[in-house]
MDTraj code that builds the backbone (N, CA, C; nanometers):
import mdtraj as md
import numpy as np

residues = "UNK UNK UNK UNK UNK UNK UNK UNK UNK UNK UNK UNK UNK UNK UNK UNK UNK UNK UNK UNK UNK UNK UNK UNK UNK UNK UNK UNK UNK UNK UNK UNK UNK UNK UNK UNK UNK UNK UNK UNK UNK UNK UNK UNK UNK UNK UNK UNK UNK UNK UNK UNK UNK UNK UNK UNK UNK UNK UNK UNK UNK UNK UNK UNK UNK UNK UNK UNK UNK UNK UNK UNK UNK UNK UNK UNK UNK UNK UNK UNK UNK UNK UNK UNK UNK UNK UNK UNK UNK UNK UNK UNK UNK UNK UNK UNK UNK UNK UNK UNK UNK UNK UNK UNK UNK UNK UNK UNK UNK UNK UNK UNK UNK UNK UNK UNK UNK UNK UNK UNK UNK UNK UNK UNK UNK UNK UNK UNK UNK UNK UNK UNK UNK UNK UNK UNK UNK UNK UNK UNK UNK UNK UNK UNK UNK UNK UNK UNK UNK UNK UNK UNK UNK UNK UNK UNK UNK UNK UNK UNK UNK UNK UNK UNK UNK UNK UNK UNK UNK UNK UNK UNK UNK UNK UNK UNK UNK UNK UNK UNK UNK UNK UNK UNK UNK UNK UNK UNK UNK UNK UNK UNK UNK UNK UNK UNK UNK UNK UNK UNK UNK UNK UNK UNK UNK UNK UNK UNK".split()
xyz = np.array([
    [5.6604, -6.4070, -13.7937],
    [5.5558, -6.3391, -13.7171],
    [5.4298, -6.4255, -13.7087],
    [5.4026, -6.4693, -13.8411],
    [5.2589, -6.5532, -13.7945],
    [5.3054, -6.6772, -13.7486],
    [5.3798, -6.7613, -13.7201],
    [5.4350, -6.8211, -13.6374],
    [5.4473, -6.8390, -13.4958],
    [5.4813, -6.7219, -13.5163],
    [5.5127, -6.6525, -13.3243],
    [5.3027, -6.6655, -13.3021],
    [5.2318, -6.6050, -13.4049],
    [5.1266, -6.5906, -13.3372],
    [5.0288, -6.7160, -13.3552],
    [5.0754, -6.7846, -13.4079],
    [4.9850, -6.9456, -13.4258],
    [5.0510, -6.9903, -13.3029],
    [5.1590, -6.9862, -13.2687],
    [5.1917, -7.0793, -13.1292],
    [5.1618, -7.0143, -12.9792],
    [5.1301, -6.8859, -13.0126],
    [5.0475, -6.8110, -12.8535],
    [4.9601, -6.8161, -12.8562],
    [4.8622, -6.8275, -12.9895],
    [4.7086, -6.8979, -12.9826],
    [4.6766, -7.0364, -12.9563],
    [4.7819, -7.1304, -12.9962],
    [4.8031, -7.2511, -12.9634],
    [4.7885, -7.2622, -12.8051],
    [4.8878, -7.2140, -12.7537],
    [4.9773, -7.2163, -12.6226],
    [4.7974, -7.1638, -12.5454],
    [4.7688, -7.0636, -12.5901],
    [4.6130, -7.0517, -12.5079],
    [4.5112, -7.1442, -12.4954],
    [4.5047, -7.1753, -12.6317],
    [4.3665, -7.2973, -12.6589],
    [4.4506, -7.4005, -12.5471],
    [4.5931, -7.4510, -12.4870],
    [4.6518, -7.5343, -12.4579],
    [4.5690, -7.4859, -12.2828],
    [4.6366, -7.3756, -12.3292],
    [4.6157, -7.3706, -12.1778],
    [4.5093, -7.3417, -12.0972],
    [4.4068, -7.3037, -12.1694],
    [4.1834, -7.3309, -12.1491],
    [4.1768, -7.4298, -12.1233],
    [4.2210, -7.4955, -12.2245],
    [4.1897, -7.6634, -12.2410],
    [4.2217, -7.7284, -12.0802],
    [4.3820, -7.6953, -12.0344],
    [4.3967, -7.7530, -11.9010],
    [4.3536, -7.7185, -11.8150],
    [4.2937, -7.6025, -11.8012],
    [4.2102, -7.5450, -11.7053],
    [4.0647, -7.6303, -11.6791],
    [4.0302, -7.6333, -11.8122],
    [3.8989, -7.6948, -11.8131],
    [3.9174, -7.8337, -11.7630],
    [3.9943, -7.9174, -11.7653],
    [4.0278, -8.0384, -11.7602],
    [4.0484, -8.0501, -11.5904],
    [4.1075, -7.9177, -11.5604],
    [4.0938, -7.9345, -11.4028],
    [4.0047, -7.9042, -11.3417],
    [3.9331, -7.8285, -11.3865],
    [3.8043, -7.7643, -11.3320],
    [3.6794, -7.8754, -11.2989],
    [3.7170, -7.9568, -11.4341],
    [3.6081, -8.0805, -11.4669],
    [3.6687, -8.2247, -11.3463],
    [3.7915, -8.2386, -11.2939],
    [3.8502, -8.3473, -11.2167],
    [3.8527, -8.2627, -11.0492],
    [3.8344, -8.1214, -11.0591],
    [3.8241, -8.0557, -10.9421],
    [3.6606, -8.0547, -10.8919],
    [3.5762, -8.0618, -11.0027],
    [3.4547, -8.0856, -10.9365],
    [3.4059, -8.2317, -10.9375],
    [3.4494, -8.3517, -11.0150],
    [3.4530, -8.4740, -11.0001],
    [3.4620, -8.5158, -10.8376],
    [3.6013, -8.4554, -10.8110],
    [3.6725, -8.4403, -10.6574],
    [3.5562, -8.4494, -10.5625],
    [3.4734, -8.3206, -10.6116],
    [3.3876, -8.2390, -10.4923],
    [3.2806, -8.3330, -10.4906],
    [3.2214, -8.3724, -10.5943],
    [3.1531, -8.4576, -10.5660],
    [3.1511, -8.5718, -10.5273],
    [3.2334, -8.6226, -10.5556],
    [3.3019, -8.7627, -10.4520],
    [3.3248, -8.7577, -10.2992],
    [3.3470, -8.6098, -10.2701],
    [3.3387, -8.6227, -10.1243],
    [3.2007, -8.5952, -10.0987],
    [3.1194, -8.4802, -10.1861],
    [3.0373, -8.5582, -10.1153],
    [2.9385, -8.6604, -10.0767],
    [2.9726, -8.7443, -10.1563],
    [2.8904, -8.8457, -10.1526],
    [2.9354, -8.9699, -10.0199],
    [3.0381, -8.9408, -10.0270],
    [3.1854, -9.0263, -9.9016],
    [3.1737, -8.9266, -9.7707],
    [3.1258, -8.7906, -9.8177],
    [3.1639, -8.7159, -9.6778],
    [3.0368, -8.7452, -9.5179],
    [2.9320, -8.8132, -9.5756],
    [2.8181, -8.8381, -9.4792],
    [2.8978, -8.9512, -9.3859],
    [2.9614, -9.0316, -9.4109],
    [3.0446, -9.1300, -9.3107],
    [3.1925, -9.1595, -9.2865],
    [3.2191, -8.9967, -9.3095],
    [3.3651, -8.9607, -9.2657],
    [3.3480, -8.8097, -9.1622],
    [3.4713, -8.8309, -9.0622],
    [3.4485, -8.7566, -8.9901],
    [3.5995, -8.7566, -8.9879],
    [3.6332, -8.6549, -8.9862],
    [3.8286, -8.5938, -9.0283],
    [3.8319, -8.4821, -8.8583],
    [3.9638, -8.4926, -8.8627],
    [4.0192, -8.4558, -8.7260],
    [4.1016, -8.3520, -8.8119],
    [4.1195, -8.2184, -8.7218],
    [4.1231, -8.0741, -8.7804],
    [4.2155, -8.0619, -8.6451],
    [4.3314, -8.0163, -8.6558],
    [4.4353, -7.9661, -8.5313],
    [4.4696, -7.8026, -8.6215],
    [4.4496, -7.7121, -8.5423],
    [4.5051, -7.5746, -8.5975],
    [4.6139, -7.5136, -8.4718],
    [4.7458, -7.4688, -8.5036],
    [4.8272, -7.4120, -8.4601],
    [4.8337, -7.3107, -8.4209],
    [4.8430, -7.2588, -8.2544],
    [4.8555, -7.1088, -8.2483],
    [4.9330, -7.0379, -8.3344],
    [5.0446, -7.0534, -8.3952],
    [5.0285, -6.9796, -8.4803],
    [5.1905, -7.0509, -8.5701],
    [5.2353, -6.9847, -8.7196],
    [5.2960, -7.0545, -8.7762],
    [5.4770, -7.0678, -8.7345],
    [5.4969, -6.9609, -8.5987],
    [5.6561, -6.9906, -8.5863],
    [5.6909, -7.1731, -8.5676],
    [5.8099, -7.1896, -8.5539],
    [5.8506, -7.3133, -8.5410],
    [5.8500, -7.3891, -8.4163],
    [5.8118, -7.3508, -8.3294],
    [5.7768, -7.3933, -8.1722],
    [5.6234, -7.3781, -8.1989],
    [5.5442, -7.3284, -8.2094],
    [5.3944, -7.3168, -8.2212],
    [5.3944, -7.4682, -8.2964],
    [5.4289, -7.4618, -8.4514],
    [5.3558, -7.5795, -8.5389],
    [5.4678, -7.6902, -8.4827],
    [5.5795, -7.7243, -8.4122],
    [5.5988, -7.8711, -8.3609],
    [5.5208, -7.8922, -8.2510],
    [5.4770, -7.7888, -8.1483],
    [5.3846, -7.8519, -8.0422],
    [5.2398, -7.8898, -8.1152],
    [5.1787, -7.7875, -8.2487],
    [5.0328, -7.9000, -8.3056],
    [5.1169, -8.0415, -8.2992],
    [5.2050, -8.0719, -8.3788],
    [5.2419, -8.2495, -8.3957],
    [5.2236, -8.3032, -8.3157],
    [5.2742, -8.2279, -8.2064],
    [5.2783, -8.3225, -8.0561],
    [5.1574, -8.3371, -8.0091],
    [5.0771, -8.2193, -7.9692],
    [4.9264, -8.2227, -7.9534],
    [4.8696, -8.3037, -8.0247],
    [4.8912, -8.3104, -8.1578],
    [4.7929, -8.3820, -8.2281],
    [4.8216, -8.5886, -8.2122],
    [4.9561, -8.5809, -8.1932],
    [4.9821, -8.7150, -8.1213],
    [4.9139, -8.7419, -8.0095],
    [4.9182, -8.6879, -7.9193],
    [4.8484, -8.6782, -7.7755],
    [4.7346, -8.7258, -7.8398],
    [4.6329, -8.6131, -7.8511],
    [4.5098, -8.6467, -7.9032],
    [4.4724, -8.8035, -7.9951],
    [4.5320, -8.8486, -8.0523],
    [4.5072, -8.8870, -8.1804],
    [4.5216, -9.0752, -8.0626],
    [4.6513, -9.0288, -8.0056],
    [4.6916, -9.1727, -7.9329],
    [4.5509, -9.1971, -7.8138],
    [4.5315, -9.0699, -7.7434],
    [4.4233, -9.0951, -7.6218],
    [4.2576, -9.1303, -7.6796],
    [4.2334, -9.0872, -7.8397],
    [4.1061, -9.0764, -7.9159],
    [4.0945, -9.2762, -7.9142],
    [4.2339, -9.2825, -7.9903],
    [4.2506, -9.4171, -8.0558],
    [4.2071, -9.5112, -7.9678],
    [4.2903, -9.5023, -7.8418],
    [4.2769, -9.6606, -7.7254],
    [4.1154, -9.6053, -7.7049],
    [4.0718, -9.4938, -7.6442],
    [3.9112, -9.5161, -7.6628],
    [3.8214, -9.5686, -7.6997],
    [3.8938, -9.5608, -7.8232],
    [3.7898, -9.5908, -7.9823],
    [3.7672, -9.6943, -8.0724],
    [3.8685, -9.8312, -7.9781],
    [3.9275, -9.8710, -8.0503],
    [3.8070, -9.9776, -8.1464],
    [3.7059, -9.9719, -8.0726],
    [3.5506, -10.0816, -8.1096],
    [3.4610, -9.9665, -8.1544],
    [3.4950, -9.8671, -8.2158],
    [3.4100, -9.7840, -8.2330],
    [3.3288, -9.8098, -8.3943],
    [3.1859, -9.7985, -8.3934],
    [3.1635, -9.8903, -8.5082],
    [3.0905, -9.7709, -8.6180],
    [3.0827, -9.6347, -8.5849],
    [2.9853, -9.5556, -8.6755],
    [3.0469, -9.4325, -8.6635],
    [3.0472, -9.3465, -8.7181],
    [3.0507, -9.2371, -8.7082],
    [2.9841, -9.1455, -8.5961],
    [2.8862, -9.1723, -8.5640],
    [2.7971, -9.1088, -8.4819],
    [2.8383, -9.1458, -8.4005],
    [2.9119, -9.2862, -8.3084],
    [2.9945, -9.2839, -8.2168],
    [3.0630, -9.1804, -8.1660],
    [3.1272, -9.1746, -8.2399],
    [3.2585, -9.1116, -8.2247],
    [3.1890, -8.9729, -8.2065],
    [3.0903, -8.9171, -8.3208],
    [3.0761, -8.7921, -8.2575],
    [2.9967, -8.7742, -8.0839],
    [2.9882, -8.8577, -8.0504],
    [2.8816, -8.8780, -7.9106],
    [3.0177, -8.8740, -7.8109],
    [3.1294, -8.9789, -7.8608],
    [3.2562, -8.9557, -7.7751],
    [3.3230, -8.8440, -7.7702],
    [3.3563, -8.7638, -7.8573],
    [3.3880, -8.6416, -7.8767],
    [3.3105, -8.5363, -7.8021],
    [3.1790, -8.5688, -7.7726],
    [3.0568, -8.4981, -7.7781],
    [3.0588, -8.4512, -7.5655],
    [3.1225, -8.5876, -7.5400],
    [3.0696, -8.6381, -7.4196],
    [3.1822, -8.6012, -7.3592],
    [3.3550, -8.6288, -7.4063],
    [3.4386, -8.6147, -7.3565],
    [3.5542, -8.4691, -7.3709],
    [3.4393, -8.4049, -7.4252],
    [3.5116, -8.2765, -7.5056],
    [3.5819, -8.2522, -7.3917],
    [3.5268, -8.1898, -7.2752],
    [3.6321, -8.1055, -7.1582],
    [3.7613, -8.1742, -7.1082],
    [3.7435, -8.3440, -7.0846],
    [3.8807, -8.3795, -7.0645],
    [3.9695, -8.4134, -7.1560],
    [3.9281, -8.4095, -7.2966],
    [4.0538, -8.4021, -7.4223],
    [4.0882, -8.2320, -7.4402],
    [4.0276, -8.1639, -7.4340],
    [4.0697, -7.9918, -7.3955],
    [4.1505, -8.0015, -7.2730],
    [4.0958, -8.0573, -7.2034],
    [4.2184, -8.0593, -7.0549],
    [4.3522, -8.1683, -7.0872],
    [4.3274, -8.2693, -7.1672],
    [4.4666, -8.3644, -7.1892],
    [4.5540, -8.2877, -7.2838],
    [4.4878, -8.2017, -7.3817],
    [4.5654, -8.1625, -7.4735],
    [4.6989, -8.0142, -7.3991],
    [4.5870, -7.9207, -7.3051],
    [4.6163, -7.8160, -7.2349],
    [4.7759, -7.8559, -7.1171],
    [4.6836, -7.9813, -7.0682],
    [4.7984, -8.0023, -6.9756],
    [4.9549, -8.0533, -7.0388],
    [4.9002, -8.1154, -7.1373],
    [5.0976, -8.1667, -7.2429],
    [5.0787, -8.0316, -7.2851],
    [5.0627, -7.9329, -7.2896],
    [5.0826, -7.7537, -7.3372],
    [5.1544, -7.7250, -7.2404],
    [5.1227, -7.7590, -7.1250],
    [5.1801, -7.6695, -6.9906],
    [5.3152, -7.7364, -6.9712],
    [5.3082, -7.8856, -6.9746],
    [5.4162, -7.9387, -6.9428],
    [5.5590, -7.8820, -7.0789],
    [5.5043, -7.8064, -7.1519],
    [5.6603, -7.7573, -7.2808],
    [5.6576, -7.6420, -7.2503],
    [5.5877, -7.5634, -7.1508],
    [5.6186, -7.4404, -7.1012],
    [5.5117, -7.3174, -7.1434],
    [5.3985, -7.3826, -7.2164],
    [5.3206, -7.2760, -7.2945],
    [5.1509, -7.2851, -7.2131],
    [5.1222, -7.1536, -7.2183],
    [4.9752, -7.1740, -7.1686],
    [4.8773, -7.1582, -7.2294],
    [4.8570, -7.2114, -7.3673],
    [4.7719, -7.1971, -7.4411],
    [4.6498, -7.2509, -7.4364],
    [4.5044, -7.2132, -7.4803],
    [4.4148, -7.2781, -7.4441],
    [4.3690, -7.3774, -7.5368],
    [4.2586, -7.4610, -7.5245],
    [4.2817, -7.5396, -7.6375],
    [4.0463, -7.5915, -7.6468],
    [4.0330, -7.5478, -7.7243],
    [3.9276, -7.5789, -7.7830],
    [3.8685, -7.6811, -7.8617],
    [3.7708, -7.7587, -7.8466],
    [3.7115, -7.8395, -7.9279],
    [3.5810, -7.7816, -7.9928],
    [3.5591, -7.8251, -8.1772],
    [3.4218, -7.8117, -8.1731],
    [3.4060, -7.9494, -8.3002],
    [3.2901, -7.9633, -8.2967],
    [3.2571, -8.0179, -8.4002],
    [3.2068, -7.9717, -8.5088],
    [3.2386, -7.9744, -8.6309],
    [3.2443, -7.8439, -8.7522],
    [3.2146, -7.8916, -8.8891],
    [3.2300, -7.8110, -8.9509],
    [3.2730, -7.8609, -9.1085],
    [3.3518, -7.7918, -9.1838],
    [3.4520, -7.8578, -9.2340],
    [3.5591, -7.7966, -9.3009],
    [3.5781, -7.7830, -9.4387],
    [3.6143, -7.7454, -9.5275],
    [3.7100, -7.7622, -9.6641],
    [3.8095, -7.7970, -9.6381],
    [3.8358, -7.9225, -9.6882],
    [3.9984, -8.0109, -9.6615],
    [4.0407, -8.0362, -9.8530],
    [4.1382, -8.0342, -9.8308],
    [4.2314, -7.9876, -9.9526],
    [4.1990, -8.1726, -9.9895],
    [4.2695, -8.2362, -10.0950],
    [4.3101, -8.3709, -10.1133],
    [4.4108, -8.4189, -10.0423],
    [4.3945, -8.5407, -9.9913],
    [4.4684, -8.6012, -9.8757],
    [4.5475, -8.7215, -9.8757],
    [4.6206, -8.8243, -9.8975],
    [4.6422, -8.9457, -9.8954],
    [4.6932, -8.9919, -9.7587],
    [4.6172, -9.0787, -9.7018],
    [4.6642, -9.1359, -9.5733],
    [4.6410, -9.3000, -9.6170],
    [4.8094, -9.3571, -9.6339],
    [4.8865, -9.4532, -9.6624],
    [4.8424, -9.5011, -9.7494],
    [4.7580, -9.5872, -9.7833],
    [4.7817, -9.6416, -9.9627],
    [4.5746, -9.6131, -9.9747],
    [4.5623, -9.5519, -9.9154],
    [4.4380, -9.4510, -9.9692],
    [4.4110, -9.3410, -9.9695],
    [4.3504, -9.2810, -10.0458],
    [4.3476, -9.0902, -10.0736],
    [4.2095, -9.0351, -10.1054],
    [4.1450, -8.9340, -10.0332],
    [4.0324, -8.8823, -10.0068],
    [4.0304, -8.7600, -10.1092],
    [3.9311, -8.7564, -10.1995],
    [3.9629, -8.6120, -10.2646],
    [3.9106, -8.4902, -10.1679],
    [3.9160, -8.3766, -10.1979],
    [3.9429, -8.2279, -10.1748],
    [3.7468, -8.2108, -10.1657],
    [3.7132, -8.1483, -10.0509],
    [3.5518, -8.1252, -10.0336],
    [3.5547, -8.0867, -9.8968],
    [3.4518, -8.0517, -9.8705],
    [3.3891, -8.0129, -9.7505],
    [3.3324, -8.1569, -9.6713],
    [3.4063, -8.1640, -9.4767],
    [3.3337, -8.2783, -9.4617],
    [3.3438, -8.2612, -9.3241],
    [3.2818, -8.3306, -9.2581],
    [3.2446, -8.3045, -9.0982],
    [3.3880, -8.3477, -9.0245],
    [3.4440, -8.2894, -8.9413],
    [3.5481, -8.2145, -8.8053],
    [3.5126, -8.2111, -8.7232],
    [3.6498, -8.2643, -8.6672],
    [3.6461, -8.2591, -8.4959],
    [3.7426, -8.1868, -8.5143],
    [3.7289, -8.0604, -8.4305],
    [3.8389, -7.9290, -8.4777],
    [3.9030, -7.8507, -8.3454],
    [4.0166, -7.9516, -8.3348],
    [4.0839, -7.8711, -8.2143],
    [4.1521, -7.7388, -8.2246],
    [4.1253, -7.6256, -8.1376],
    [4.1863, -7.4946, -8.2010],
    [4.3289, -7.4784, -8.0990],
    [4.3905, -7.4545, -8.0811],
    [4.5060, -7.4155, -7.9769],
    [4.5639, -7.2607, -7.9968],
    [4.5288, -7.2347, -7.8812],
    [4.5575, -7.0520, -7.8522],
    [4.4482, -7.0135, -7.9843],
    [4.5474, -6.9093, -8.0449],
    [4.4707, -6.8401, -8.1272],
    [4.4159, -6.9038, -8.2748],
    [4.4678, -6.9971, -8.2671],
    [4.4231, -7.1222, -8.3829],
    [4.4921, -7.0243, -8.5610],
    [4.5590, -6.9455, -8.5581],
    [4.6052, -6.8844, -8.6826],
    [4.7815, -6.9288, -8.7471],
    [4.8049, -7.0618, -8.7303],
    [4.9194, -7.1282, -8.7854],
    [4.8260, -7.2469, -8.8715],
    [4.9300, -7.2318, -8.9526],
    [4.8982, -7.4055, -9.0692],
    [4.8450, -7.5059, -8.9661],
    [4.7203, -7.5956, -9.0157],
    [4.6719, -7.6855, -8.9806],
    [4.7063, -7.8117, -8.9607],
    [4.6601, -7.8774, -8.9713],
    [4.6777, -8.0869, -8.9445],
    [4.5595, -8.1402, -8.9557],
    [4.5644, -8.2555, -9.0557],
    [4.4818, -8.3110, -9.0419],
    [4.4568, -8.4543, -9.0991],
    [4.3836, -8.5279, -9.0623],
    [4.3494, -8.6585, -9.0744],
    [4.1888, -8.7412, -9.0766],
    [4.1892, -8.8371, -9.1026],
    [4.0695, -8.9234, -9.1196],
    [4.0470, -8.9652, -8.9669],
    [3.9511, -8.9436, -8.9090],
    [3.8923, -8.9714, -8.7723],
    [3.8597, -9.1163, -8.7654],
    [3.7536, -9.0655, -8.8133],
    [3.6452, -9.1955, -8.9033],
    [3.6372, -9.2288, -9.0188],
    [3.6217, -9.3758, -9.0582],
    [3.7222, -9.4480, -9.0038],
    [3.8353, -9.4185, -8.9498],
    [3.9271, -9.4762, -8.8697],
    [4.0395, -9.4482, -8.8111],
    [4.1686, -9.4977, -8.9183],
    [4.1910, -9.3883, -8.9528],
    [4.3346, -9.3311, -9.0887],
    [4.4079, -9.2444, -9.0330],
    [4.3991, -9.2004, -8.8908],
    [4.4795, -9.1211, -8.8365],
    [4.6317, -9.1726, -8.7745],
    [4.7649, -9.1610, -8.8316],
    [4.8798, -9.2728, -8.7832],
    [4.9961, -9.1589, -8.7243],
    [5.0329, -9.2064, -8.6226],
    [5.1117, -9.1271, -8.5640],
    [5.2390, -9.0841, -8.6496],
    [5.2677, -9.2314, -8.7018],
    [5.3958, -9.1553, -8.8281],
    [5.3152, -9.2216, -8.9165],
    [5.3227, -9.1372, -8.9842],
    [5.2181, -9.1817, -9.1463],
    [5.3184, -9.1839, -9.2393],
    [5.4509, -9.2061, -9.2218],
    [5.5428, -9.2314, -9.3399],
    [5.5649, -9.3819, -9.4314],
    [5.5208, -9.4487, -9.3103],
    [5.5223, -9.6152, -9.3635],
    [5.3545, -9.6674, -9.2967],
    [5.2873, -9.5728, -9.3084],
    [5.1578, -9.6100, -9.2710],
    [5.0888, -9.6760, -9.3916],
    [5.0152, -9.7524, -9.3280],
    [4.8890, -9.8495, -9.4487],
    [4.7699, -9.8038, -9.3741],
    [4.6326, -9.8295, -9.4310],
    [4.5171, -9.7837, -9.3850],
    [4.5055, -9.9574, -9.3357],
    [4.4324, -9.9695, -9.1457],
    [4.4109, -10.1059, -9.1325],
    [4.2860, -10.1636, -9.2306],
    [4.2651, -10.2789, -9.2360],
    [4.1596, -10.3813, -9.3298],
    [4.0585, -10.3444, -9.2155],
    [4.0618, -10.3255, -9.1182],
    [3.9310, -10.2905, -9.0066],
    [3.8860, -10.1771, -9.1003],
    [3.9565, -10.0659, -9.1027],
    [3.9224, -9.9342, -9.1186],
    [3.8382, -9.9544, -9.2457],
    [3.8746, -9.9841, -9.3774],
    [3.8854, -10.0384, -9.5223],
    [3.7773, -10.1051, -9.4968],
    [3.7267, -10.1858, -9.4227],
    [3.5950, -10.2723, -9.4321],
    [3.4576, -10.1661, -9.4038],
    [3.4950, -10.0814, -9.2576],
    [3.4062, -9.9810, -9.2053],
    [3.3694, -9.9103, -9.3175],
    [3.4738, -9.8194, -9.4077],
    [3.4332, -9.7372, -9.5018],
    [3.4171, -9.8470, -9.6150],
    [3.3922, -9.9302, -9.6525],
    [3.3355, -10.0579, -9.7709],
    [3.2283, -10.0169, -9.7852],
    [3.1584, -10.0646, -9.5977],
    [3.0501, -10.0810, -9.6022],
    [2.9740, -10.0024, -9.5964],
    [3.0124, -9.8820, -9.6080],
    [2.9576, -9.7235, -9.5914],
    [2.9325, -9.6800, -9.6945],
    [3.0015, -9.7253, -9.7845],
    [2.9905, -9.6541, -9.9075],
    [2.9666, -9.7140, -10.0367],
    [2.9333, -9.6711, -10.1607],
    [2.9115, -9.7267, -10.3076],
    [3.0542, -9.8243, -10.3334],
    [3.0203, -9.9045, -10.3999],
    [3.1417, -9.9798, -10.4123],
    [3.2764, -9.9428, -10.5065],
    [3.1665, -9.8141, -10.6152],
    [3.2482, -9.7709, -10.7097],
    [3.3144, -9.6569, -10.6287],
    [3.2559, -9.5821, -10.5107],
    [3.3185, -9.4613, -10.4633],
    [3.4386, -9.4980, -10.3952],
    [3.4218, -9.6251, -10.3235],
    [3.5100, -9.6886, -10.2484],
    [3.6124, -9.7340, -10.3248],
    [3.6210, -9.7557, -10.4437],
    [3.7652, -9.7764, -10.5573],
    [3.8323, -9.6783, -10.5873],
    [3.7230, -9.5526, -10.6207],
    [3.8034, -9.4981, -10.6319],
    [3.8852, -9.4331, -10.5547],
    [3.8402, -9.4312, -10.4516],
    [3.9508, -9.3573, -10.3073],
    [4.0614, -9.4507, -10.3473],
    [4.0710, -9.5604, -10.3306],
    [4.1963, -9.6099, -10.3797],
    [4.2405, -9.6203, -10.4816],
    [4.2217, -9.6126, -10.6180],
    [4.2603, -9.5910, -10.6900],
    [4.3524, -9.4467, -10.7776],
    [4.2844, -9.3184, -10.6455],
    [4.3088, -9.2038, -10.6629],
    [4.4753, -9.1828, -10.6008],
    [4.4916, -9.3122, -10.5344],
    [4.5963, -9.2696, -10.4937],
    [4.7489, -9.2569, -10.5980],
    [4.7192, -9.3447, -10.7146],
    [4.7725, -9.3353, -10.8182],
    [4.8238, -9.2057, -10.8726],
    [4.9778, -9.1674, -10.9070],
    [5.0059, -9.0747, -10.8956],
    [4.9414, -9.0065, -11.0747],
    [4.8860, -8.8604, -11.0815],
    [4.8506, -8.8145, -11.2098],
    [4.9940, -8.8037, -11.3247],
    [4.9319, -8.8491, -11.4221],
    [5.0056, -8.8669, -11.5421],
    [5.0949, -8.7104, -11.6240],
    [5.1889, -8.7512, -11.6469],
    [5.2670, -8.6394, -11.6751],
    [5.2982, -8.5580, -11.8345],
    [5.2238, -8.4269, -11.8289],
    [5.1728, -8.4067, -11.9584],
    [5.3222, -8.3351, -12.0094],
    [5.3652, -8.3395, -12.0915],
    [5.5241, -8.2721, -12.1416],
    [5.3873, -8.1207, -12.2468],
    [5.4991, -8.0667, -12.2354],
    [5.4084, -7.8857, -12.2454],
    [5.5105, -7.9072, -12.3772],
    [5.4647, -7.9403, -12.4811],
    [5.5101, -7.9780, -12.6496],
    [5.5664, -7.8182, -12.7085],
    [5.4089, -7.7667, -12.6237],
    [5.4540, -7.6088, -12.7455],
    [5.5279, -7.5194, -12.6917],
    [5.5299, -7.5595, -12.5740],
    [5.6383, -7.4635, -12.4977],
    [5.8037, -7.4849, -12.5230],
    [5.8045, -7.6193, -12.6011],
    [5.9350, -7.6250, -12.6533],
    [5.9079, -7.5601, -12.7779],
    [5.8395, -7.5779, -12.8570],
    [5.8551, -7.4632, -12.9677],
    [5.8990, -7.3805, -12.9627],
    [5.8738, -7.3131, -12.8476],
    [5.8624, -7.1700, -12.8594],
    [6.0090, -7.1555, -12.7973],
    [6.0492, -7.2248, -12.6668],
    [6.1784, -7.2227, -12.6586],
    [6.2936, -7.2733, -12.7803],
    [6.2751, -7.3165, -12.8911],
    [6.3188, -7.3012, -13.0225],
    [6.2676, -7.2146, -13.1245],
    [6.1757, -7.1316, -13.0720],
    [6.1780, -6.9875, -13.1676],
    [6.2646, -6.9140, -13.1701],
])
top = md.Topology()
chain = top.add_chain()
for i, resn in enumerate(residues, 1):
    res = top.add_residue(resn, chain, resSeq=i)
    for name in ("N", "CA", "C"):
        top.add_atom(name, md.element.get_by_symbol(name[0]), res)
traj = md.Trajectory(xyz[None], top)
């Protein structure tokens, strides 16, 4: 019996402890973006809604978009660019996105704004952005209530297949020079996968 109850007091202090430990690397996170989030600008695609024809046309949309942003953009040197391009060209990327809508048979409408979001933690190709609030370009389609999409605007980290994607040395220089040198490591360094804790007392107890 006191056994059983030294290892559920254990198993608690275990499990505060990891809480706290995340709590303390979850606000590390937050603050790292925002210190990174003043010269990033992330691209936000939301899905009319979550059936399986709704979220493959975001992909497609968000290809559309992402390919017509890119050849634009391709000398684009600030952030504030881009929001001025966005700014300037909102109605005919609402109309490019609308019209590849019409052409798969759907008439959905399609909205731009410029925003700010909470974006979860991200890795786009061998760099990774932690989890914070940061300025959007936020396309909505129809009713905008399906799972999202999203990507690095600015710099340009946005890759059509991001499965064998690398971030370009263009992009990597833009955000260098944007940022602290230590903040800028660690985005890459974060991409490193977290270390794997074995739960000790939980085998105990599965041998009680």
């Amino acid at each position: 019996m006191k056994r059983t109850v030294f290892l559920a007091l254990s198993l608690c202090c275990f499990l505060i402890s990891g809480l706290c430990l995340f709590s303390i690397k979850r606000a590390d996170d937050e603050a790292l973006a925002s210190r990174i989030a003043p010269e990033i600008l992330r691209l936000h695609v939301l899905a009319n809604s979550d059936n399986h024809a709704d979220q493959q046309l975001k992909i497609e949309v968000k290809s559309v978009l992402v390919d017509r942003i890119s050849r634009d953009m391709t000398s684009c040197s600030s952030k504030e660019e881009m929001c001025a391009y966005l700014t300037d060209n909102r109605d005919e990327l609402e109309s490019l996105a609308e019209s590849y809508i019409q052409t798969k048979g759907y008439s959905y409408p399609v909205s731009l704004k410029l925003t700010k979001d909470y974006f979860p933690a991200k890795t786009y190709g061998d760099m990774s952005f932690p989890c914070g609030t940061y300025d959007a370009a936020r396309f909505v389609i129809g009713k905008g209530k399906g799972h999202n999409w999203w990507c690095v605007l600015y710099p340009s980290l946005c890759f059509i297949d991001p499965t064998y994607a690398t971030v370009p040395d263009s992009s990597k220089e833009k955000l260098k020079s944007a940022v602290d040198d230590k903040d800028f490591h660690a985005l890459e360094s974060s991409k490193r996968p977290a270390p794997h804790i074995k739960f000790k007392i939980l085998e105990l107890f599965g041998r009680s």
